[in-house]
DSSP file (Angstrom, degrees, kcal/mol; ACC not computed):
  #  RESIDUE AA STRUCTURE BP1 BP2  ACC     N-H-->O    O-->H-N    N-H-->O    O-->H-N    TCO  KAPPA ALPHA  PHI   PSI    X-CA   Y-CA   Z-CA
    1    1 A X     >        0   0    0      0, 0.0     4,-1.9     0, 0.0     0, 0.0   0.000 360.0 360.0 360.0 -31.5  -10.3   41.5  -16.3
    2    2 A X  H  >  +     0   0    0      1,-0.2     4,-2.4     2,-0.2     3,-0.0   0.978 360.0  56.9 -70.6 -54.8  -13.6   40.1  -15.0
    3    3 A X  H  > S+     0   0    0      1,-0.3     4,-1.7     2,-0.2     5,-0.3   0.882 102.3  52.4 -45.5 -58.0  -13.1   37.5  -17.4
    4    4 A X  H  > S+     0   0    0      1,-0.2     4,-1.6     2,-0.2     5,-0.3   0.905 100.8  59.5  -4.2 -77.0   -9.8   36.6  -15.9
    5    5 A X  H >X S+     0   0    0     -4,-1.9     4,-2.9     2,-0.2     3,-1.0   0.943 104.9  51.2 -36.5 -69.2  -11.2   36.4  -12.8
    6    6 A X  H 3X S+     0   0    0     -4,-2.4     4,-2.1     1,-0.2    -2,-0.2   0.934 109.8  53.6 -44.0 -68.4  -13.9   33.3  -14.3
    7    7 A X  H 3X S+     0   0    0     -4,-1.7     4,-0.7     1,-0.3    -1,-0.2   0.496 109.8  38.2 -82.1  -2.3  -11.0   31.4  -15.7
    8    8 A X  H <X S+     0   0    0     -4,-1.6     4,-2.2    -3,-1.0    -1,-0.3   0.753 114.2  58.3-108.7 -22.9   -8.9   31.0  -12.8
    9    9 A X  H >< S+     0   0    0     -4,-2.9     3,-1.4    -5,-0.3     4,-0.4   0.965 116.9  40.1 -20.2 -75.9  -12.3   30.4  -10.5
   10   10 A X  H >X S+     0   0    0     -4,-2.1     3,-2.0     1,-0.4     4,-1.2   0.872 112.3  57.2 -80.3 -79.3  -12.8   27.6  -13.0
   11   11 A X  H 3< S+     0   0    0     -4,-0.7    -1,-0.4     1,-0.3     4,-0.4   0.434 106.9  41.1  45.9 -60.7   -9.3   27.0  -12.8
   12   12 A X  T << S+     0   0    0     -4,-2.2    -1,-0.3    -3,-1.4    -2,-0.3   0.189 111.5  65.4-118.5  14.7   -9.0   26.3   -8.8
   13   13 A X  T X> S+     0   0    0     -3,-2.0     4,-2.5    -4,-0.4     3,-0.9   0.514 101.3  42.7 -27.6 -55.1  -12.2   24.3   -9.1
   14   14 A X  T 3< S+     0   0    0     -4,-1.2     4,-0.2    -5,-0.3    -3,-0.2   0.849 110.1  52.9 -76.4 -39.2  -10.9   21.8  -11.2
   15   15 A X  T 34 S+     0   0    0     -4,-0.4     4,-0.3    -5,-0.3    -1,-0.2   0.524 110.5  55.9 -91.7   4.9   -7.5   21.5   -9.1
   16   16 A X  T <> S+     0   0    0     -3,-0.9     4,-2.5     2,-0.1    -2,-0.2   0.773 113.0  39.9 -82.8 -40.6  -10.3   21.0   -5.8
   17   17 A X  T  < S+     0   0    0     -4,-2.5    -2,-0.2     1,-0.2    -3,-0.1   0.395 110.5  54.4 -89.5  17.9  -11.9   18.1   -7.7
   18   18 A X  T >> S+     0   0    0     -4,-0.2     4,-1.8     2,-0.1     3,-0.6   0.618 117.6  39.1-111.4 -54.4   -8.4   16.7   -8.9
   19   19 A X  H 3> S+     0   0    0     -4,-0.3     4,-8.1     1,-0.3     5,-0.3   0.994 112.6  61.6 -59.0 -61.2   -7.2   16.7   -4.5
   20   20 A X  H 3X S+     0   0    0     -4,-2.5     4,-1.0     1,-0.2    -1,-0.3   0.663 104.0  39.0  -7.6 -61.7  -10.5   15.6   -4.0
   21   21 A X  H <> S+     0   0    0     -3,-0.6     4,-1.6     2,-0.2     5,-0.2   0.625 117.7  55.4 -82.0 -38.0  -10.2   12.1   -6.1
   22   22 A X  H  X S+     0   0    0     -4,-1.8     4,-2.9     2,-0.2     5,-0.3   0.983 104.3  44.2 -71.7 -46.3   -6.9   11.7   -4.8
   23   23 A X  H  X S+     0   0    0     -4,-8.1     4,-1.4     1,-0.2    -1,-0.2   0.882 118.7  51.2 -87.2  -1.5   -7.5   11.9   -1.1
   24   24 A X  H  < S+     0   0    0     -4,-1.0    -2,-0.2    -5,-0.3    -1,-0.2   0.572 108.4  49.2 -27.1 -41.2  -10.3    9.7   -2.0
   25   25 A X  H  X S+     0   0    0     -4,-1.6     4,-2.5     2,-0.2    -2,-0.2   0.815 110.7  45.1 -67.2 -50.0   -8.2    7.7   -3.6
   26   26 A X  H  X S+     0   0    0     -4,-2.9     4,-2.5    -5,-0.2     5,-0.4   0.856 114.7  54.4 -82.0 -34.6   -5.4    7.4   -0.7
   27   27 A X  H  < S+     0   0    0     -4,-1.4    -1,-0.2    -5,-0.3    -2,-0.2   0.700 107.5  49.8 -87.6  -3.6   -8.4    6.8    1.9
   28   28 A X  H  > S+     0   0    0      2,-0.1     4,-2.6     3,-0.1     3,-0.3   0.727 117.1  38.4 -95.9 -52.8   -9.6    4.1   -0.2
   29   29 A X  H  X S+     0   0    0     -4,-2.5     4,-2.3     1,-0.2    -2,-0.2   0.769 106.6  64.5 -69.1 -16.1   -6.2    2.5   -0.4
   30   30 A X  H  < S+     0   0    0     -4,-2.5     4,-0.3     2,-0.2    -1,-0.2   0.290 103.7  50.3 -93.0  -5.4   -5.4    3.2    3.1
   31   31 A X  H  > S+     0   0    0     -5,-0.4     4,-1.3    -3,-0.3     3,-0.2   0.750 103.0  54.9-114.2 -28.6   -8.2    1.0    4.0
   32   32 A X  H >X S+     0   0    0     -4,-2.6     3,-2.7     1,-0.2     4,-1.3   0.982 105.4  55.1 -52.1 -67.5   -7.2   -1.7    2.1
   33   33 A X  H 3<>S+     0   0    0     -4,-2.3     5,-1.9     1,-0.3    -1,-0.2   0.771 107.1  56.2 -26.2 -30.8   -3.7   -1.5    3.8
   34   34 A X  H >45S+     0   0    0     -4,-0.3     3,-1.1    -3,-0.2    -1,-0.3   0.860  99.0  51.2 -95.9 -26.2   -5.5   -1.8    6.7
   35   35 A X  H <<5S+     0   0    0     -3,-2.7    -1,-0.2    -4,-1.3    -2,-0.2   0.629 112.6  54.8 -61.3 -22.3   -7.4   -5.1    5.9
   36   36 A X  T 3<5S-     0   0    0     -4,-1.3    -1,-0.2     2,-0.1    -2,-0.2   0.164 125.9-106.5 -97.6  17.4   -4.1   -6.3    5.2
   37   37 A X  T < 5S+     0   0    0     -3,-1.1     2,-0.9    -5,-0.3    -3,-0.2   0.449  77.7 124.9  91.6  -7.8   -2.8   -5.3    8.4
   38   38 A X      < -     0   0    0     -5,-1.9     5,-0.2    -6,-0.2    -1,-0.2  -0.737  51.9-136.5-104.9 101.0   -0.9   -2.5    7.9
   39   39 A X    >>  -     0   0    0     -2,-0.9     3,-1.0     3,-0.1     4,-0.9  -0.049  28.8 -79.1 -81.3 164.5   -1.9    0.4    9.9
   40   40 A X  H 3> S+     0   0    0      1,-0.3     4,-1.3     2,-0.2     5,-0.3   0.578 128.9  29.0   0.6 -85.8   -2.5    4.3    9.4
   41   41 A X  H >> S+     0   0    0      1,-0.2     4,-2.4     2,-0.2     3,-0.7   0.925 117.3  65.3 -68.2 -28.5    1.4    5.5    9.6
   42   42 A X  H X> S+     0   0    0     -3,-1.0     4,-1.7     1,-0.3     3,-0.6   0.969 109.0  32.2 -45.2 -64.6    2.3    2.2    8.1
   43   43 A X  H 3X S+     0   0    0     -4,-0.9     4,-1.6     1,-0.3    -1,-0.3   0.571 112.4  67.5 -70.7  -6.5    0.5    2.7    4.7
   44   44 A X  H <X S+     0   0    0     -4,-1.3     4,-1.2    -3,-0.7    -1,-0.3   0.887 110.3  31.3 -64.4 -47.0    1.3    6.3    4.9
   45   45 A X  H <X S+     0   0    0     -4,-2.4     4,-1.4    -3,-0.6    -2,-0.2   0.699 120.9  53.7 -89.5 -26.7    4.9    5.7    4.5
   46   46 A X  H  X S+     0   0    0     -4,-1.7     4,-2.7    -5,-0.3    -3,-0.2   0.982 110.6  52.0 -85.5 -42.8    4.2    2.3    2.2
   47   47 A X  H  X S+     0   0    0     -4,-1.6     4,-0.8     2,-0.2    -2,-0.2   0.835 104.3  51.6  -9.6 -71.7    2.0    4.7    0.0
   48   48 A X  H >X S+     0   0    0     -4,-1.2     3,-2.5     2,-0.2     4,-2.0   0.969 113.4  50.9 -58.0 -54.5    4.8    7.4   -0.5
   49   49 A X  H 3X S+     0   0    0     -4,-1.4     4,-2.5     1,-0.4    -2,-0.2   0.928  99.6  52.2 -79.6 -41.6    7.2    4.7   -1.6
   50   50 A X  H 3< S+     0   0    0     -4,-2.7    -1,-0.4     2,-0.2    -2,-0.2   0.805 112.2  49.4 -56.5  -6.1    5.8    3.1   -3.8
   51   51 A X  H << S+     0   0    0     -3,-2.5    -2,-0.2    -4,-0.8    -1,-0.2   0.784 127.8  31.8 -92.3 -15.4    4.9    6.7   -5.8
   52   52 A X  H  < S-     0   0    0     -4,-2.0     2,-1.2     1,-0.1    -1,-0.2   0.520  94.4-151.0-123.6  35.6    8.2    7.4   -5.4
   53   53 A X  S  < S+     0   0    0     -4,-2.5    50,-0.5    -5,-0.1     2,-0.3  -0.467  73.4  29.0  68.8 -49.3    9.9    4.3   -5.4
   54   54 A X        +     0   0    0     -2,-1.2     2,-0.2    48,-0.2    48,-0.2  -0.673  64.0 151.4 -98.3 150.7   13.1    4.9   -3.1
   55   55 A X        -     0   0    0     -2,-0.3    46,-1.9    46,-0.2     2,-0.2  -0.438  32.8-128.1 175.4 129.1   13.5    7.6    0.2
   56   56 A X  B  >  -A  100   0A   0     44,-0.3     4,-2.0    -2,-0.2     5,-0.2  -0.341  45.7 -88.5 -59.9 154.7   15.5    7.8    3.2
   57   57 A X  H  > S+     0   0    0     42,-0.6     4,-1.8     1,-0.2    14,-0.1   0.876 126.1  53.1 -32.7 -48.2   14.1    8.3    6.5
   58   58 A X  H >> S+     0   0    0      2,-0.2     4,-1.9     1,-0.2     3,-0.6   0.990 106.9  46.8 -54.9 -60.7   14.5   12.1    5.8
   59   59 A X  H 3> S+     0   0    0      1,-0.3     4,-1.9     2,-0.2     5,-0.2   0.878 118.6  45.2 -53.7 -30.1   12.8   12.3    2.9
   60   60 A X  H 3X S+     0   0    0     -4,-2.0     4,-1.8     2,-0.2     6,-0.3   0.923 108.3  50.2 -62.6 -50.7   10.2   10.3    4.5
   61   61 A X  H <X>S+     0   0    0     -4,-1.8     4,-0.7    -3,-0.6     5,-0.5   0.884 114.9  53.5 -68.8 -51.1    9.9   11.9    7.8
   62   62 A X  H  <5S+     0   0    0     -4,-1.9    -1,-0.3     2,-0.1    -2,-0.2   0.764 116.1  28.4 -81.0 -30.3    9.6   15.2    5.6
   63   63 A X  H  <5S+     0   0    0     -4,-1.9    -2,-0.2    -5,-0.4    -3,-0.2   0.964 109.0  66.4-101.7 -52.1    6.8   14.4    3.0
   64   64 A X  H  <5S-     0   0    0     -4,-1.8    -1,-0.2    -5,-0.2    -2,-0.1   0.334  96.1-122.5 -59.3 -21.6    4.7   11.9    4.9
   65   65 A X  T  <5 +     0   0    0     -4,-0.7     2,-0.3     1,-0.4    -1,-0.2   0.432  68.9 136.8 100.8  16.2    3.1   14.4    8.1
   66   66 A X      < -     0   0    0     -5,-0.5     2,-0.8    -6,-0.3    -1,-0.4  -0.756  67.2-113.6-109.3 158.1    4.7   11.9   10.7
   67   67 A X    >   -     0   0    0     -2,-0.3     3,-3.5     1,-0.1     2,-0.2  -0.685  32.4-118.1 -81.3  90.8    6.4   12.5   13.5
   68   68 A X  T 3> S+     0   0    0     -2,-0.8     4,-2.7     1,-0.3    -1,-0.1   0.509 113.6  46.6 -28.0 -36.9   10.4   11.3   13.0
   69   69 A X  T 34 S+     0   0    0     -2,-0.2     4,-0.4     2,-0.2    -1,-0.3   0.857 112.4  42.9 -76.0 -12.8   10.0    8.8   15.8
   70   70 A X  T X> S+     0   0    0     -3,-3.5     4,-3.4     2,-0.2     3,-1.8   0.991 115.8  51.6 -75.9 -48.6    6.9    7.4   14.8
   71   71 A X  H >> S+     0   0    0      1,-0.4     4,-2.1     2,-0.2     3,-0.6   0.934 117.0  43.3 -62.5 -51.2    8.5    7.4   10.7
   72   72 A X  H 3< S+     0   0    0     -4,-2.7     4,-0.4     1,-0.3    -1,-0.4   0.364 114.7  47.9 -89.2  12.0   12.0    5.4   12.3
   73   73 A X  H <> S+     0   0    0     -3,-1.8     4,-2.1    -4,-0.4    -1,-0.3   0.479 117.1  42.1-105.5 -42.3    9.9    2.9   14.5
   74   74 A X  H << S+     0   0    0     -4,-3.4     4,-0.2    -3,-0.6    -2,-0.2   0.992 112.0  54.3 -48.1 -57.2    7.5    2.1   11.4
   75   75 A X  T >X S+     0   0    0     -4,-2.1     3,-4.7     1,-0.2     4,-0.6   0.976 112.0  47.5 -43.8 -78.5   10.7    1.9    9.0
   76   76 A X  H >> S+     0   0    0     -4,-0.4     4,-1.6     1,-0.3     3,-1.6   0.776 114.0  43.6 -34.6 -56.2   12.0   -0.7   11.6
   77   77 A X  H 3X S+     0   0    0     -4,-2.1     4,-1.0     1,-0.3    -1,-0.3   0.511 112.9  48.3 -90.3  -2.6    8.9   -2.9   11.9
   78   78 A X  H <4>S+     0   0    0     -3,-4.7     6,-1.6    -4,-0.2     5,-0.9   0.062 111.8  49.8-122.3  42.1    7.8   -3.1    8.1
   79   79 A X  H X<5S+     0   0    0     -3,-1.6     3,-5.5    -4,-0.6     4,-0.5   0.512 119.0  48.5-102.8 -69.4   11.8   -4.1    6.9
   80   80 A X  H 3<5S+     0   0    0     -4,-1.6    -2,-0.2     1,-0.3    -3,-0.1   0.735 112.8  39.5 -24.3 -76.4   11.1   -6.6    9.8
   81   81 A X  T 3<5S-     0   0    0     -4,-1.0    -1,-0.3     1,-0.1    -3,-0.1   0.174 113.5-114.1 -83.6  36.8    8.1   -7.6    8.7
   82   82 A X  T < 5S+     0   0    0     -3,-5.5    -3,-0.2     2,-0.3    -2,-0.1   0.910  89.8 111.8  60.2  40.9    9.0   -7.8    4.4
   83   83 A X  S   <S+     0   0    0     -5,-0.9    21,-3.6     1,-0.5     2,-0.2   0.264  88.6  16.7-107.2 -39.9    6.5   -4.9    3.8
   84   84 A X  E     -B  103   0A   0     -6,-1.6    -1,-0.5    -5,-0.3     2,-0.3  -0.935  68.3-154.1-137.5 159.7   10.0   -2.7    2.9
   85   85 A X  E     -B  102   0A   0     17,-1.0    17,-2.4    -2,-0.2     2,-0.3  -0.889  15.2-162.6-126.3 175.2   13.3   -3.6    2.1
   86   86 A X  E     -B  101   0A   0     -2,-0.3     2,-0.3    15,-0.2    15,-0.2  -0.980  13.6-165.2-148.2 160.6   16.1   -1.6    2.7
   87   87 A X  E     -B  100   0A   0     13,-1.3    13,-1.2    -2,-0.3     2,-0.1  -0.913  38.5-103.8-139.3 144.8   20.3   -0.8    1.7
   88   88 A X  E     -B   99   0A   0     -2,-0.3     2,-0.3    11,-0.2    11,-0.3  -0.490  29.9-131.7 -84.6 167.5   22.9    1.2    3.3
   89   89 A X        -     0   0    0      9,-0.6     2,-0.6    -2,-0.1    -1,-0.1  -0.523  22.0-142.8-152.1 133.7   23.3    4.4    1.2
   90   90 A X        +     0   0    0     -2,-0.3     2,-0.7     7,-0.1     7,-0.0  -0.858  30.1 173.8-123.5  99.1   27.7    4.4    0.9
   91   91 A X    >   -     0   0    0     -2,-0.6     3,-1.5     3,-0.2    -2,-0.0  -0.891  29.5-132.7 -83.6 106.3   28.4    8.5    1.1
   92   92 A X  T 3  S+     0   0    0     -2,-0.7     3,-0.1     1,-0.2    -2,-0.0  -0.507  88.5  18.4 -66.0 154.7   31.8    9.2    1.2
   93   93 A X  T 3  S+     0   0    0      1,-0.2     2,-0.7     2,-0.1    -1,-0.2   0.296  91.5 130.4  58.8   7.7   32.5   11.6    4.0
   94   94 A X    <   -     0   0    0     -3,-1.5    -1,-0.2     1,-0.1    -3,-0.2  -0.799  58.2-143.5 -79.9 111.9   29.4   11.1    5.7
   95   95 A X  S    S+     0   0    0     -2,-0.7     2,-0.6     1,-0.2    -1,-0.1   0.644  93.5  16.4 -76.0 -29.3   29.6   10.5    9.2
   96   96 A X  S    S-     0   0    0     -3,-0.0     2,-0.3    -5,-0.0    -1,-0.2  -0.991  76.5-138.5-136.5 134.3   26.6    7.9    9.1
   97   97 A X        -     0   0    0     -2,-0.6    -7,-0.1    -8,-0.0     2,-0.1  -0.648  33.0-130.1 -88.4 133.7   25.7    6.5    5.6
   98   98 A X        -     0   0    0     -2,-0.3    -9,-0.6   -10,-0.0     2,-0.3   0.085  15.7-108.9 -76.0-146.2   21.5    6.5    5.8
   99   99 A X  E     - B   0  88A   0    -11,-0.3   -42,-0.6    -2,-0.1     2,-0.3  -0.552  26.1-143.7-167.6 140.2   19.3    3.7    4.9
  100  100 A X  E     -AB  56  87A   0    -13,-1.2   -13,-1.3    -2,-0.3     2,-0.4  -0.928  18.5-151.3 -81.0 133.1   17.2    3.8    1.5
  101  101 A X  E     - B   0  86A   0    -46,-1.9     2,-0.2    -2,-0.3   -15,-0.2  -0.965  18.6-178.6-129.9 147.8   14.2    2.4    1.8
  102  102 A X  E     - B   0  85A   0    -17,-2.4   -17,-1.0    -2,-0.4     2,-0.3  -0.694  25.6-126.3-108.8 159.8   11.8    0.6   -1.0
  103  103 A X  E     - B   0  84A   0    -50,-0.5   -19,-0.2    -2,-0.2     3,-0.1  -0.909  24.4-124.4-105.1 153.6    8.3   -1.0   -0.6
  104  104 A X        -     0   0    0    -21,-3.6     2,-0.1    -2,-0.3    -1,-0.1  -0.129  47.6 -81.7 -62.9-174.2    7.8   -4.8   -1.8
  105  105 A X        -     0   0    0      1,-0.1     4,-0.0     4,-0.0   -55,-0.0  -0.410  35.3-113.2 -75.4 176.9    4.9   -5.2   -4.4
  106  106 A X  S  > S+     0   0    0      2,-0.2     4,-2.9    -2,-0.1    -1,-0.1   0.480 110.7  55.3 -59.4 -45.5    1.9   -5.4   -3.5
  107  107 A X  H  > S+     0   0    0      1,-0.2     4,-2.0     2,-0.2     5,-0.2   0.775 104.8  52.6 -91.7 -19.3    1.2   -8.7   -4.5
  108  108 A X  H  > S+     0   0    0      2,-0.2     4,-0.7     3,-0.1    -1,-0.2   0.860 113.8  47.0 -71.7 -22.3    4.0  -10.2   -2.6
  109  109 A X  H  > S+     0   0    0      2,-0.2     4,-1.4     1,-0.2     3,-0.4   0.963 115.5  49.6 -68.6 -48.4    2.4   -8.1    0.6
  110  110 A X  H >X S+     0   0    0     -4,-2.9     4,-3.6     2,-0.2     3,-1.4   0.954 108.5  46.8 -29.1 -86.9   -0.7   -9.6   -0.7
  111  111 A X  H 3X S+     0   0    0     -4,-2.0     4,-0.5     1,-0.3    -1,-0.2   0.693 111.7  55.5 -21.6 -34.4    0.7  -13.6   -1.0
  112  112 A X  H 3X S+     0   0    0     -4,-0.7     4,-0.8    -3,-0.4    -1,-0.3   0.744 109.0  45.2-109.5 -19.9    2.0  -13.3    2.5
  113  113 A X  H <X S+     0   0    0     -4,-1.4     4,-3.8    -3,-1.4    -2,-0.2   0.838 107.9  56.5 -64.9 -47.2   -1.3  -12.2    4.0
  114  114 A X  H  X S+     0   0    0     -4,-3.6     4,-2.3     1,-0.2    -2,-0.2   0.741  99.4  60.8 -73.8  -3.1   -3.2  -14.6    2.4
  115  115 A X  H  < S+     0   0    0     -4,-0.5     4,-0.3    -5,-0.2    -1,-0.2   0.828 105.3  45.1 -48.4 -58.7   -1.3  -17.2    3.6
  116  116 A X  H >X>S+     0   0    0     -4,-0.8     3,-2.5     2,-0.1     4,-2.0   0.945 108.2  55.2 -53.5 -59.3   -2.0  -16.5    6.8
  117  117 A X  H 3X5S+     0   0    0     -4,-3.8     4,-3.4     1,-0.3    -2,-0.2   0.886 107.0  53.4 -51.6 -46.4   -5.6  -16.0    6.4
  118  118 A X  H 3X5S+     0   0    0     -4,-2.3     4,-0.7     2,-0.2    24,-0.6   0.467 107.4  46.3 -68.4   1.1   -6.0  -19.4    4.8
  119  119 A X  H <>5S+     0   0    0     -3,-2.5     4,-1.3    -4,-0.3     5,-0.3   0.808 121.1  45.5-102.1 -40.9   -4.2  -21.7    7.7
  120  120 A X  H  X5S+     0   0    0     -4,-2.0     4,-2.0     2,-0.2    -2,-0.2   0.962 114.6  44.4 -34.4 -64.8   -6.5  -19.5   10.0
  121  121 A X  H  X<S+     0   0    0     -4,-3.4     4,-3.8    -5,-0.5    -1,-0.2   0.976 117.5  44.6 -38.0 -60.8   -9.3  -20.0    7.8
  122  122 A X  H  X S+     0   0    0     -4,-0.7     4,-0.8     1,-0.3     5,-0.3   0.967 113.3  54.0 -57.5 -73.1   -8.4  -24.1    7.5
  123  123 A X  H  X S+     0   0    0     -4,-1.3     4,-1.0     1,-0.2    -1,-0.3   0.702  99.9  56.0 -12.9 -41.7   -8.0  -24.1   11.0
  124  124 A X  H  < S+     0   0    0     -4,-2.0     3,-0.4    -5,-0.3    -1,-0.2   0.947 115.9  40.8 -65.5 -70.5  -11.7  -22.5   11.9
  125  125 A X  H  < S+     0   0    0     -4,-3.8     3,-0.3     1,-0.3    -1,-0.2   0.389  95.7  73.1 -81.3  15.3  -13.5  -25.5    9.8
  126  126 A X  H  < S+     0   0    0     -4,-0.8     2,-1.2     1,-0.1    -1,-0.3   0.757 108.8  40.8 -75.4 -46.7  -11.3  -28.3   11.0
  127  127 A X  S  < S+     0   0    0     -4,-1.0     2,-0.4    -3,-0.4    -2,-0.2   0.038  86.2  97.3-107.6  54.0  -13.4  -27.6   14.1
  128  128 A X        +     0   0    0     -2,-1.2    -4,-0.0    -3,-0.3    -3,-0.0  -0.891  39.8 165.4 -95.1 119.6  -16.5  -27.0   12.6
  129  129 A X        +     0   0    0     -2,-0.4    -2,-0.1     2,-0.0    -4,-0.0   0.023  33.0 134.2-145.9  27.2  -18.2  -30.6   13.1
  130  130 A X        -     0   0    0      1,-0.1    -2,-0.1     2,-0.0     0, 0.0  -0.295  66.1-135.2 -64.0 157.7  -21.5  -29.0   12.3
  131  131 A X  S    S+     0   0    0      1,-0.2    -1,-0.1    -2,-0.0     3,-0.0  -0.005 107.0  73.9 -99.5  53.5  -23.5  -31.3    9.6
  132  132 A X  S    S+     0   0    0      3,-0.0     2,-0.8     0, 0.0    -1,-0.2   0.459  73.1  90.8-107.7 -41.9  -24.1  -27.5    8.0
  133  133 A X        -     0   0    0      1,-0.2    -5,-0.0     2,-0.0     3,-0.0  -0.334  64.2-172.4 -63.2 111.0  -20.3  -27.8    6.9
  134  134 A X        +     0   0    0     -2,-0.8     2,-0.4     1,-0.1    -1,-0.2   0.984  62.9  61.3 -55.9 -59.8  -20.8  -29.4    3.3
  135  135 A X        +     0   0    0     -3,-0.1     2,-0.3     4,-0.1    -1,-0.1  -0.469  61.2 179.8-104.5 130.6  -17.3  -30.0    2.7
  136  136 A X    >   -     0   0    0     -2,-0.4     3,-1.7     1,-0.1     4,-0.2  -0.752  44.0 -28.5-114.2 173.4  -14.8  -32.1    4.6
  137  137 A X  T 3  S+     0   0    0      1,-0.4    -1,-0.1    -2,-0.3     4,-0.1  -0.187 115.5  51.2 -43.4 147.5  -11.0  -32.9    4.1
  138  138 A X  T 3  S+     0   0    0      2,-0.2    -1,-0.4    -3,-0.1    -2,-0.0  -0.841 104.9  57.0 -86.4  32.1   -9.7  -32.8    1.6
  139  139 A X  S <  S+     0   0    0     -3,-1.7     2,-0.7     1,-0.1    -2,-0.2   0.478  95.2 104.5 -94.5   4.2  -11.0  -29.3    0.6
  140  140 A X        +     0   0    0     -4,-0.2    -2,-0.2     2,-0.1     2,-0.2  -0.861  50.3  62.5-104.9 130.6   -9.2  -28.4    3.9
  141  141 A X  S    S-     0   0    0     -2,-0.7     2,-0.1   -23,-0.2   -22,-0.1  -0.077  94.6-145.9 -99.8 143.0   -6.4  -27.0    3.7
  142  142 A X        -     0   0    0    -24,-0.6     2,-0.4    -2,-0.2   -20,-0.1  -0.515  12.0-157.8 -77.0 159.6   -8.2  -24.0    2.0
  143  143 A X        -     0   0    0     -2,-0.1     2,-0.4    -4,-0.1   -28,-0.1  -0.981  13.0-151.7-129.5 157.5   -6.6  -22.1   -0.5
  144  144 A X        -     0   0    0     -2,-0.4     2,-0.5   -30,-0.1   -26,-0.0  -0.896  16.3-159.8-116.9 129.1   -7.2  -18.7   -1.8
  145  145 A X        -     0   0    0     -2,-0.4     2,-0.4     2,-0.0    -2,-0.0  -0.946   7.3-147.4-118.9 130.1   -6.2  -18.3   -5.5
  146  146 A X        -     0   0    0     -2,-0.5     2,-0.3     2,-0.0    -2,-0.0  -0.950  13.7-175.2-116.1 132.6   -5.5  -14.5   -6.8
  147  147 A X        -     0   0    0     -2,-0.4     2,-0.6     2,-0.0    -2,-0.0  -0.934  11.6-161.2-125.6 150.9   -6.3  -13.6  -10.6
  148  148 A X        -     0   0    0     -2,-0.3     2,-1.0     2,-0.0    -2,-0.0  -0.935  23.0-137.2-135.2 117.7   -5.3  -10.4  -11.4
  149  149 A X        -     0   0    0     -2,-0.6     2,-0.2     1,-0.1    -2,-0.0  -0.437   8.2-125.9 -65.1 107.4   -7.6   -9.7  -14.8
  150  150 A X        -     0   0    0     -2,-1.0     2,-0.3     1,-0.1    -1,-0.1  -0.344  22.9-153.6 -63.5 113.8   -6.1   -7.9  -18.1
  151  151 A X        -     0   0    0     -2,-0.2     2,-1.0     1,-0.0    -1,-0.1  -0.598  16.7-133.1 -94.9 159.4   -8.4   -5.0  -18.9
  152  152 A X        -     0   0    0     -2,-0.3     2,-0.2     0, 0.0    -1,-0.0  -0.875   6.8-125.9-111.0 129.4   -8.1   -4.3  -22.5
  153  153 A X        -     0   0    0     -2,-1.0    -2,-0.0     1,-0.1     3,-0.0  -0.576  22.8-131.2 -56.0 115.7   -7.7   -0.7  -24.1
  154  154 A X        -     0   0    0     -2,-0.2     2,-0.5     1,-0.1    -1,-0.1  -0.265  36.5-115.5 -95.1 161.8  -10.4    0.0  -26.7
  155  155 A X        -     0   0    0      3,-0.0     2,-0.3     0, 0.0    -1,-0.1  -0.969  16.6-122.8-105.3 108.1   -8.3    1.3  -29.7
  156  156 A X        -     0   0    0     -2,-0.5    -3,-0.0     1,-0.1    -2,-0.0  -0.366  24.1-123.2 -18.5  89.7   -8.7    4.5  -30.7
  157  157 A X        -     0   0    0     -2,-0.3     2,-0.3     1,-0.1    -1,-0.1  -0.275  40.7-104.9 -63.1 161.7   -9.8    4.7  -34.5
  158  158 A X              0   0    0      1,-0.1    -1,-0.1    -3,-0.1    -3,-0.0  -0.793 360.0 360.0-101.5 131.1   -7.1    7.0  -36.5
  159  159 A X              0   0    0     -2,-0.3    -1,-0.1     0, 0.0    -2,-0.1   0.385 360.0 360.0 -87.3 360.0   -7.7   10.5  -37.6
């Protein structure tokens, strides 16, 4: 019995250092979102959808720990601003057909930030007229280039 005892101990250890990595994980992503503009409830709600790909308001409002007005005032302001997109839901006998809502990738959220940041950027060092700036037009307009690297998967020799 004692023994028991050890192996679910060991047991609910393992599923602390498993929550652990995860909300590590989300607080680590949740600060990227935020370098990209996208605040606290935002990336809580872009978060959820991309793991689960799809949700209505409900579903949203229900898993995410936000408050239903805060979820339907988020929803509004990231279809507005192309962070989600959304489709009416057709229910027959449903007195209002919901909303489904997706999140874009990543890399279009991405694309559309750096965009900004590089006419900001160009902008800064057109009116730079230090003789410290080395470079002058034409490396302005800057650009920002994204490579997204192919890790390769060691192969597994065969039993």
């Amino acid at each position: 019995m004692e023994e028991d005892y050890k192996k679910e101990i060991e047991k609910l250890k393992e599923e602390i250092k498993e929550l652990k990595r995860d909300r590590e994980k989300e607080s680590f992503l949740t600060e990227t979102l935020r370098w990209l503009n996208i605040g606290d409830a935002k990336s809580k709600v872009y978060l959820y959808l991309l793991k689960k790909k799809r949700a209505t308001a409900k579903e949203i409002i229900e898993e995410a720990g936000l408050y239903p007005t805060t979820v339907r005032e988020v929803l509004t302001e990231m279809v507005r601003e192309g962070i989600l997109e959304r489709e009416k839901l057709k229910i027959e006998n449903a007195g209002r057909n919901p909303y489904i809502y997706n999140a874009v990738s990543p890399l279009k959220i991405i694309k559309k930030r750096i965009a900004v940041l590089e006419k900001g950027v160009s902008e800064l060092l057109s009116l730079d007229s230090s003789k410290e700036m080395k470079f002058k037009p034409p490396l302005i307009p800057v650009k920002i280039e994204i490579k997204i690297s192919e890790t390769k998967k060691k192969e597994s020799p065969e039993k």
